[in-house]
TIRO-2110 file (N, C-alpha, C; in Angstrom, 1 decimal):
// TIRO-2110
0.8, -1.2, 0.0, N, 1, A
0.0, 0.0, 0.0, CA, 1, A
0.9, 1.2, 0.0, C, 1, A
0.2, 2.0, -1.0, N, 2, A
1.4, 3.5, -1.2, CA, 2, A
0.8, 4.7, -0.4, C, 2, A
1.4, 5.7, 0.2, N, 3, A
0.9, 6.5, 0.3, CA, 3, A
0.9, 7.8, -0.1, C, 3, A
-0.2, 8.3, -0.9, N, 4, A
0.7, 9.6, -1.2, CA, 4, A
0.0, 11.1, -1.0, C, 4, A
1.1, 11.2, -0.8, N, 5, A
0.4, 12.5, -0.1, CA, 5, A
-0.4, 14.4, -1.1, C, 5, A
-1.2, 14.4, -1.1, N, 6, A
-1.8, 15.6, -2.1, CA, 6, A
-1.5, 17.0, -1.4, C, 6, A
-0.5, 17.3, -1.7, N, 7, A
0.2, 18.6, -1.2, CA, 7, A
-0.5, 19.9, -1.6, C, 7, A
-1.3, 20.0, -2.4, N, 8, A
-2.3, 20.8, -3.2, CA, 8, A
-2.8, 20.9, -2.0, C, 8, A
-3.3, 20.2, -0.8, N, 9, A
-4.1, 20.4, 0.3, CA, 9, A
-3.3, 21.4, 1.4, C, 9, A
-2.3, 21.3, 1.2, N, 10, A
-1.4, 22.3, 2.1, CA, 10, A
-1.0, 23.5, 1.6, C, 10, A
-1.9, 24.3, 2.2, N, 11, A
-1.4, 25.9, 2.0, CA, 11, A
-0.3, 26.5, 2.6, C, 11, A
0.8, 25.7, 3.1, N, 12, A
2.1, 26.2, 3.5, CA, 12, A
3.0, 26.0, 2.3, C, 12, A
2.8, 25.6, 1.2, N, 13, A
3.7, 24.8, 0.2, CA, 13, A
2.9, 25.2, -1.0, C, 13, A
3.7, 25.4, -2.1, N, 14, A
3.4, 25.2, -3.0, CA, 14, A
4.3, 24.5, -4.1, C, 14, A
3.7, 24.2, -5.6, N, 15, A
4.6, 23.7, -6.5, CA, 15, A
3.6, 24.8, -7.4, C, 15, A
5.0, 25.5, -8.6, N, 16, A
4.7, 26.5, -9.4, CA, 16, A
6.2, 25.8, -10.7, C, 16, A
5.1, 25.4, -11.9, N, 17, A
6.0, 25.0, -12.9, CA, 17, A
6.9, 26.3, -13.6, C, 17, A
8.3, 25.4, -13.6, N, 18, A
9.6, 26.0, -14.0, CA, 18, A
10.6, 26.5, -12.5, C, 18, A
10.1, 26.2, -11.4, N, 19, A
10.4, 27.3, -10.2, CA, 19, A
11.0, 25.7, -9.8, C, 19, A
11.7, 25.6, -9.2, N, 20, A
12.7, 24.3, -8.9, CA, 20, A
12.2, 23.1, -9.3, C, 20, A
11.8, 23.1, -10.8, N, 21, A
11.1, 22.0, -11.8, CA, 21, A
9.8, 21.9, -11.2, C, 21, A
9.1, 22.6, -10.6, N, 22, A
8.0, 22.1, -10.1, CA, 22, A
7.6, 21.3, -8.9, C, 22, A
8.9, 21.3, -8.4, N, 23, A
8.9, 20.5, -6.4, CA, 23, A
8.4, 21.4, -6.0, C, 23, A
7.5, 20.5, -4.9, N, 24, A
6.5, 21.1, -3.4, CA, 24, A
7.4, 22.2, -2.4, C, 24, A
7.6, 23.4, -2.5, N, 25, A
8.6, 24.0, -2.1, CA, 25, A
7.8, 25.1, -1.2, C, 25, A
7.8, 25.2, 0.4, N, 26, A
7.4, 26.5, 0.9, CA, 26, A
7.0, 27.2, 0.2, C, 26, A
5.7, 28.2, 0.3, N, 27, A
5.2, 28.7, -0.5, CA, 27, A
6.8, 30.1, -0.5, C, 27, A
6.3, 31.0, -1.4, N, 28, A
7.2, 32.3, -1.6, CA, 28, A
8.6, 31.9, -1.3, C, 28, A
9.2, 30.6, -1.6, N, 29, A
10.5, 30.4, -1.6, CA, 29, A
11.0, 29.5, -2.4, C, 29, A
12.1, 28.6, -2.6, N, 30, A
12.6, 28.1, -3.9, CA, 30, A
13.1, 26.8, -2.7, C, 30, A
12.5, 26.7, -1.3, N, 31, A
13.3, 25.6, -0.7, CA, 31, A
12.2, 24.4, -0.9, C, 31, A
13.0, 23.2, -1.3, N, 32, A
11.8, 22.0, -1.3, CA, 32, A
11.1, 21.5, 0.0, C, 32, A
10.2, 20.9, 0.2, N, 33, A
9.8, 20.2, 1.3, CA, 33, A
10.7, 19.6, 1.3, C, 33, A
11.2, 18.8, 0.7, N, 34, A
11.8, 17.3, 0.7, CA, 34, A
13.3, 17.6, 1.5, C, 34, A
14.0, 18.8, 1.4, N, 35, A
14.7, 18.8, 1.4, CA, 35, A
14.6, 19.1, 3.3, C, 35, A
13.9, 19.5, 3.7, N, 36, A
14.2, 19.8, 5.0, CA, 36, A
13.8, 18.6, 6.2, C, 36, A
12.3, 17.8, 5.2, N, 37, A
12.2, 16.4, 5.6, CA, 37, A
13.1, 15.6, 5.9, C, 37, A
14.2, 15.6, 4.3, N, 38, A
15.2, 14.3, 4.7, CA, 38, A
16.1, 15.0, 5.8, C, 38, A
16.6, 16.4, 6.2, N, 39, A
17.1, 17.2, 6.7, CA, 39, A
17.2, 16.9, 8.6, C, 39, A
15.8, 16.3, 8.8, N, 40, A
15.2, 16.4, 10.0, CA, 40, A
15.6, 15.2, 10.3, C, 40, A
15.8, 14.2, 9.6, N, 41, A
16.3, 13.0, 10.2, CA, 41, A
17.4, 13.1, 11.1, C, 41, A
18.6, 13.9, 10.3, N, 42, A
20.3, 13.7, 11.2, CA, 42, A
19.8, 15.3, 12.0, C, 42, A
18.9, 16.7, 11.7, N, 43, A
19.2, 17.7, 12.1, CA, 43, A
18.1, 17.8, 13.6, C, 43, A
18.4, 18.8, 14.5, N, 44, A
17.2, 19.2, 15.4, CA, 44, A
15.8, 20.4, 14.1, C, 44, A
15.2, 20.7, 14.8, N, 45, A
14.0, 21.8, 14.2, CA, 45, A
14.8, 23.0, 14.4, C, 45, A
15.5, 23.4, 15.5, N, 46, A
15.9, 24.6, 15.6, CA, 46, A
17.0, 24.7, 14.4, C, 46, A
17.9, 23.9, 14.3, N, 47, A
18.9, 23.4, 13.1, CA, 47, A
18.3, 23.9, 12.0, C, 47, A
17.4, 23.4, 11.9, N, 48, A
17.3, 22.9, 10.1, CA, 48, A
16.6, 24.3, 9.7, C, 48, A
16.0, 25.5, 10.8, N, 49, A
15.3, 26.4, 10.6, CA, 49, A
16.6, 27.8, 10.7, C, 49, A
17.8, 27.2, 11.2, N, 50, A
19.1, 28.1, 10.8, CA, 50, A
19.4, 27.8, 9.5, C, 50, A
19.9, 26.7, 9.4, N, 51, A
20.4, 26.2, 8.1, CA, 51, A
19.6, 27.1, 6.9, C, 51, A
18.2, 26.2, 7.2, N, 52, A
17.4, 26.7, 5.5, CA, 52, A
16.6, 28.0, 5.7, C, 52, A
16.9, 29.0, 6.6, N, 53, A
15.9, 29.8, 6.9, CA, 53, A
14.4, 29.2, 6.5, C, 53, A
13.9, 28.6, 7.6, N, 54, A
12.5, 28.4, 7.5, CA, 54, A
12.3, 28.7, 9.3, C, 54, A
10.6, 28.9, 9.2, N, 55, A
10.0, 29.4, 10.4, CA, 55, A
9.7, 28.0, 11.4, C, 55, A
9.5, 27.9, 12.6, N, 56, A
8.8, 26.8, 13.3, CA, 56, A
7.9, 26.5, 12.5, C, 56, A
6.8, 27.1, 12.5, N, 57, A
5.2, 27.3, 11.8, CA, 57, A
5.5, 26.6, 10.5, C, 57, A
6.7, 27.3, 9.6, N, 58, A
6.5, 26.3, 8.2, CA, 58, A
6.4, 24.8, 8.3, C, 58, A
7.4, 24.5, 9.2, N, 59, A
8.1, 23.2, 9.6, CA, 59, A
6.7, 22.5, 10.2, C, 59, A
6.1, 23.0, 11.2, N, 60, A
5.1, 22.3, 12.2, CA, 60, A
4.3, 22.4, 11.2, C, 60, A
3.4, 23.3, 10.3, N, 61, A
2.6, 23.1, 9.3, CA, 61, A
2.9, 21.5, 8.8, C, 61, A
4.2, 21.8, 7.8, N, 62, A
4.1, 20.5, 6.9, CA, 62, A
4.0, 19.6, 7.8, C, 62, A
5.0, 19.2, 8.9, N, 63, A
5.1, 18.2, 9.6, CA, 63, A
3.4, 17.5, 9.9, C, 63, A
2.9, 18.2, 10.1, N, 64, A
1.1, 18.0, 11.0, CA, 64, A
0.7, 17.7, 9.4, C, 64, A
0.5, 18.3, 8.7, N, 65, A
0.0, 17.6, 7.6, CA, 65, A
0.4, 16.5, 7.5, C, 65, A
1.6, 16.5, 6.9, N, 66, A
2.4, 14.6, 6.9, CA, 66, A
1.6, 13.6, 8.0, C, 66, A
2.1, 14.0, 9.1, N, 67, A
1.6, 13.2, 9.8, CA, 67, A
-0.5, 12.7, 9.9, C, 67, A
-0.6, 13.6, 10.0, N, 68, A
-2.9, 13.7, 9.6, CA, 68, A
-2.8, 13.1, 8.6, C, 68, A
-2.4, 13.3, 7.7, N, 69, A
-2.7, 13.0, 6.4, CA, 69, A
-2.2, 11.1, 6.1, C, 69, A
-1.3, 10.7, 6.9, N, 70, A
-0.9, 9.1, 7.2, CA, 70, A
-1.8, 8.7, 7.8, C, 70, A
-2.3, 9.3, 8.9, N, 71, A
-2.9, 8.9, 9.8, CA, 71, A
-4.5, 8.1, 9.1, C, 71, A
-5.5, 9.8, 8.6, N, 72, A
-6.8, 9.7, 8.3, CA, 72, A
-6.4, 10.6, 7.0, C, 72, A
-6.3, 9.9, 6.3, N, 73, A
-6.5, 11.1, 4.4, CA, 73, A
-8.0, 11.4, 4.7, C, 73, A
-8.0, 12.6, 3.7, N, 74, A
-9.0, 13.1, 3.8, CA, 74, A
-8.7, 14.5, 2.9, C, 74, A
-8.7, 14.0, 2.0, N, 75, A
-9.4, 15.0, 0.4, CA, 75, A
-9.6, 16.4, 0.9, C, 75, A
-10.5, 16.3, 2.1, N, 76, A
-11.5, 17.7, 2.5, CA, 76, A
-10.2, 18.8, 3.8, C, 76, A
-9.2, 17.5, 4.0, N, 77, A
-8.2, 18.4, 4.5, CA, 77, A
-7.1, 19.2, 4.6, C, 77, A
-7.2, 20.2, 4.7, N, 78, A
-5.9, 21.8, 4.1, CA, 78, A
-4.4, 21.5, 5.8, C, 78, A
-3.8, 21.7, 4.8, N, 79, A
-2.4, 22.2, 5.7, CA, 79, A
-2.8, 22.8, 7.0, C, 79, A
-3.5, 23.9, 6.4, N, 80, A
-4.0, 25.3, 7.1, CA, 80, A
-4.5, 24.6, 8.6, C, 80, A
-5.6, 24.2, 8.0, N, 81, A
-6.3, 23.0, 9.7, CA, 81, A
-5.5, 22.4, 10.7, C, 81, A
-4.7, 21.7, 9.7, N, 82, A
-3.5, 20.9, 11.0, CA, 82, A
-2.6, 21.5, 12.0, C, 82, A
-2.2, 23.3, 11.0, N, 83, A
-1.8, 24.0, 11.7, CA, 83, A
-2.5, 24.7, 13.3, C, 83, A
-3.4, 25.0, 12.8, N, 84, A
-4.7, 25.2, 13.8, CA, 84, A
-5.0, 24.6, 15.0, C, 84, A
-4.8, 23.2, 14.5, N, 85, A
-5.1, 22.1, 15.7, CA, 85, A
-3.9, 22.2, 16.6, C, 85, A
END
């Protein structure tokens, strides 16, 4: 079983063709999700938010999505929400 995730649900991120080929990248920046994801494995949050200038909030955004979104998908669910909760 695959899972995959519809990033189009997350309003912290976007993907905009020709802008780093079209990877899921913080909105208004050129950094990928992916990159901070694999990032977080060897880094702390406070780390990875010197390193790539990103905010808590971006981080905790994606992260809560990833994680909701493994948990219970749900089509009807935005980035935005997880952040909230």
């Amino acid at each position: 079983m695959s899972n995959v995730l519809d990033w189009s649900q997350c309003a912290a991120v976007e993907s905009v063709p020709g802008k780093v080929s079209g990877a899921w990248v913080f909105k208004g920046t050129r950094l990928p999700v992916s990159t901070v994801v694999e990032n977080l494995e060897d880094l702390s949050v406070e780390e990875v938010m010197e390193e790539f200038d990103v905010t808590r909030d971006q981080i905790n955004a994606v992260l809560d999505f990833v994680a909701r979104s493994l948990k219970t998908p749900s089509p009807a669910t935005t980035c935005d929400e997880f952040a909230r909760s």
